[in-house]
N, C-alpha and C positions, 0 to 999 in steps of 0.2 A: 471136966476133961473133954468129954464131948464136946462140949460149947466151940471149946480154943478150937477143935479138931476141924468142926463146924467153918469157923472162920475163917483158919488158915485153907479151906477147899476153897470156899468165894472167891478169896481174894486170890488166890492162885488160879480160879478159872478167869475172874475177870484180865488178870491178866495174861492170859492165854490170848482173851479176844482183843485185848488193846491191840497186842502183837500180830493176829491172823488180819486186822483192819488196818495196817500202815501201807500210803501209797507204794506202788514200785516206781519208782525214780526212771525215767525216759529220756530217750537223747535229745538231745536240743537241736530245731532244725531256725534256719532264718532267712529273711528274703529284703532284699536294698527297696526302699520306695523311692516313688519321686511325687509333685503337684503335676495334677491330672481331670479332667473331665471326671465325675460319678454320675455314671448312668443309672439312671431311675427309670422304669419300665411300669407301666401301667395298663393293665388289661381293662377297656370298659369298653359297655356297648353303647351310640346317643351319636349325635347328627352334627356334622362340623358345619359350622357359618364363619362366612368371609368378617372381618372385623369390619371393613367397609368395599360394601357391596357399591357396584355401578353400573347399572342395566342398558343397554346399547340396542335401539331398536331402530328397524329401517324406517327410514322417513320418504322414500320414493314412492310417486302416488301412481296409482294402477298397479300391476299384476307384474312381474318378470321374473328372469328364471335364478338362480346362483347359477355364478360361473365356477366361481373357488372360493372354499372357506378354510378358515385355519382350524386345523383338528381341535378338539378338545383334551382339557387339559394342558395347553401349550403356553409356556408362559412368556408374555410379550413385552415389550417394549414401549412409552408414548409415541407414538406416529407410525408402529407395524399395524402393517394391512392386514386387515379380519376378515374381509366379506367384498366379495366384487360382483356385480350384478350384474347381467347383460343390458351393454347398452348400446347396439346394435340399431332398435327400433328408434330409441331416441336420439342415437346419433343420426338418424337420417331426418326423424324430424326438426333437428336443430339446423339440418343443413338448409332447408324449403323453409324455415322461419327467416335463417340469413335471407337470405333470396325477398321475400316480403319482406323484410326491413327495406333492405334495399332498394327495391319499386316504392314504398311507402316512401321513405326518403326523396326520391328523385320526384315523388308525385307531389312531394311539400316540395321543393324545388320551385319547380315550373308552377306550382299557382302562387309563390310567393312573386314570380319571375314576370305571371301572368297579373298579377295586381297591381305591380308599379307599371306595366305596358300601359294596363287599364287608366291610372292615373296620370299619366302623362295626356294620353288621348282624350281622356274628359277632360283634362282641366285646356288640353289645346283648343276642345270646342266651345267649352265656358266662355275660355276668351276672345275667342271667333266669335259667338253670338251678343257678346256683349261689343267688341269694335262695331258689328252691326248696328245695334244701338247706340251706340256714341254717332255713326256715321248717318243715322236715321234723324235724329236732334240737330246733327251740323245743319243735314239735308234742310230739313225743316226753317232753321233758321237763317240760313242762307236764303232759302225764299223769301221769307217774310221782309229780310232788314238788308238783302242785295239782289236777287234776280227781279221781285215783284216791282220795288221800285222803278229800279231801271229800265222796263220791260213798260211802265205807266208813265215814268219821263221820254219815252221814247215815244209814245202815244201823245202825249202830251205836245212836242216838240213836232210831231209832224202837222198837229192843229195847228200849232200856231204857225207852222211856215203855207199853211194852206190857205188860214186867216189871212196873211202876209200878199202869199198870191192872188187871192181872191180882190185884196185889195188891187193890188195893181194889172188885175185883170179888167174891176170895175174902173180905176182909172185912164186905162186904155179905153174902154170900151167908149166912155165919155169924151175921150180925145178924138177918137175916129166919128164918131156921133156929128162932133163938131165940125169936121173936116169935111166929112161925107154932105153938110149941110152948106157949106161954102162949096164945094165943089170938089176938093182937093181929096177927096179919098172917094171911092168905087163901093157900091153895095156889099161886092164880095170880099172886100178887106174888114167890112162891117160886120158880114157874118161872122168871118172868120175870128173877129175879138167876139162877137157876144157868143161864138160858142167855146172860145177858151174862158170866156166867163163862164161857162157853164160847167165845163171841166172840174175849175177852180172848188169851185161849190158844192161840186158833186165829191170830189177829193177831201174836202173838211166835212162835208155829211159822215164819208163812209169812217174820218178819222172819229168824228162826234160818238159813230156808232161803237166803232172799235172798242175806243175807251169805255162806252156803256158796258159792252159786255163783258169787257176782263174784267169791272168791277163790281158787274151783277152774278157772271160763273167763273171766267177764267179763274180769278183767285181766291172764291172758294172753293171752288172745286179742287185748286192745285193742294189749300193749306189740308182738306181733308186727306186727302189722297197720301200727301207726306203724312201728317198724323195718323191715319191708317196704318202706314208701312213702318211707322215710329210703336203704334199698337202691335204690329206681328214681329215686330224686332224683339219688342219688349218679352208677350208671351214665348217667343222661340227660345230667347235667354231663359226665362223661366222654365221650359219645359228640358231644354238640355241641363239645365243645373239638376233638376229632379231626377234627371236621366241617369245624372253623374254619378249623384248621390246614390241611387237605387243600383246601381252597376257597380261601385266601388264596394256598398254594402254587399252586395253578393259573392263581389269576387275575397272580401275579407271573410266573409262564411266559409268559402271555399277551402281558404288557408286555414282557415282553425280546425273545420274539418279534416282538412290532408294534416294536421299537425297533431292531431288528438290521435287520429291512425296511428301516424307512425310514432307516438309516443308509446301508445299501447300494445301494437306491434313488438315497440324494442322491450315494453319489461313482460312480454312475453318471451321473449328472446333470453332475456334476462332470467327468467323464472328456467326455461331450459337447460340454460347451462348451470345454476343452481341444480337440477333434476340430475344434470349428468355430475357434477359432483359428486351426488351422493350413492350414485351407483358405487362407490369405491368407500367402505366403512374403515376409519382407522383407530387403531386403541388411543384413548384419549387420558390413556397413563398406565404405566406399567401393571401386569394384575396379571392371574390366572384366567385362562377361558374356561369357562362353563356354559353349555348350549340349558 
């Protein structure tokens, strides 16, 4: 009897508790959704890095000052301006660089201007000293094969019209001889022919001599004298060519000189306006700045 009594408590308290353990039933509350971003939020501490980084350094050589920089942090554009440099110093040096080009310039000018001058005038002398020379050889041969001759036929022809005379001076003389001995001519018509005889003879001597000496000095003396002046024609030709030559040489140093200047001059000129370029830094692709 206790047993059952026993039991029947259990399971009457068990179900006591089944009963004090049932949810209580709550209102139902509800909310519309829609498709949306989910933010996800992450607390961590570590160092961010650009995925790709691109470091922008001034390339202008010496020392100057920022005019304007773009703040940091600002985020740009390909071709916005980051960095302006004073270029005040080097814009005055580009201006006195022009300037030197331009003298350099004008100085290759005139000695290119002065090197054809130069060549015209030597090669005018060349050819001056060589007419010299041609007219030095005519000279020469003109003597030889026309003045000499002619100058010894004329020598020549005056003997024999002296021979000629002579002869009929001896045959006067002989005729009066013969007269003066008849009677028929006077002492003094006598003198008078033997001293045209004498004339005669005197007159073929001095041709006799003539001829001797043009042909012991006159014409050699004439043939050196042209050959002489045939030898200072020649050297003179030679030394104006060497002249030419050494003068056109110089004045070609000249130019290559005045052109090497102003070569070097202009890619300094060149290098300057490269310099002022870079006074002006520009982003060379969109990105963040960070100094």
């Amino acid at each position: 009897v206790w047993l059952l009594l026993f039991l029947i408590a259990v399971i009457a308290g068990t179900a006591y508790v089944l009963r004090s353990r049932k949810p209580v039933t709550q209102a139902n509350s509800y909310h519309t959704v829609k498709r949306d971003d989910f933010l996800v939020s992450l607390v961590e501490g570590g160092t961010l890095r650009a995925v790709q980084e691109l470091i922008i350094r001034n390339e202008l050589e010496g020392g100057t000052t920022i005019v304007s920089v773009v703040p940091e942090g600002t985020t740009v554009k390909q071709g916005d301006l980051l960095v302006e440099l004073d270029s005040s110093g080097l814009k005055e040096k580009l201006a006195n660089q022009e300037v030197t080009v331009q003298n350099a310039e004008g100085a290759y000018g005139r000695a290119k201007e002065d090197l054809e001058i130069q060549k015209l005038t030597m090669d005018a002398a060349v050819k001056d000293a060589t007419l010299k020379v041609e007219f030095a050889i005519s000279d020469l041969e003109k003597y030889k094969e026309g003045d000499w001759p002619q100058a010894l036929r004329a020598i020549e022809a005056r003997i024999t019209i002296a021979q000629e005379e002579v002869q009929r001076a001896q045959d006067r003389l002989n005729w009066t001889k013969t007269l003066e001995t008849k009677g028929y001519a006077t002492k003094d018509e006598l003198k008078a022919d033997s001293l045209t005889m004498k004339r005669q003879e005197i007159a073929i001597a001095q041709a006799d001599e003539e001829k001797r000496l043009a042909l012991k000095y006159t014409y050699p003396k004439s043939v050196r004298q042209l050959e002489a002046a045939l030898d200072t024609a020649r050297l003179s030709l030679l030394q104006v060519r060497q002249k030419a030559n050494s003068t056109i040489k110089s004045y070609e140093t000249d130019v290559t000189s005045k052109l090497n200047t102003f070569e070097l001059q202009r890619e300094r000129l060149a290098e300057m306006k490269k310099q002022l370029e870079l006074t002006k830094i520009y982003a060379p692709q969109e990105g963040l700045v960070v100094y």
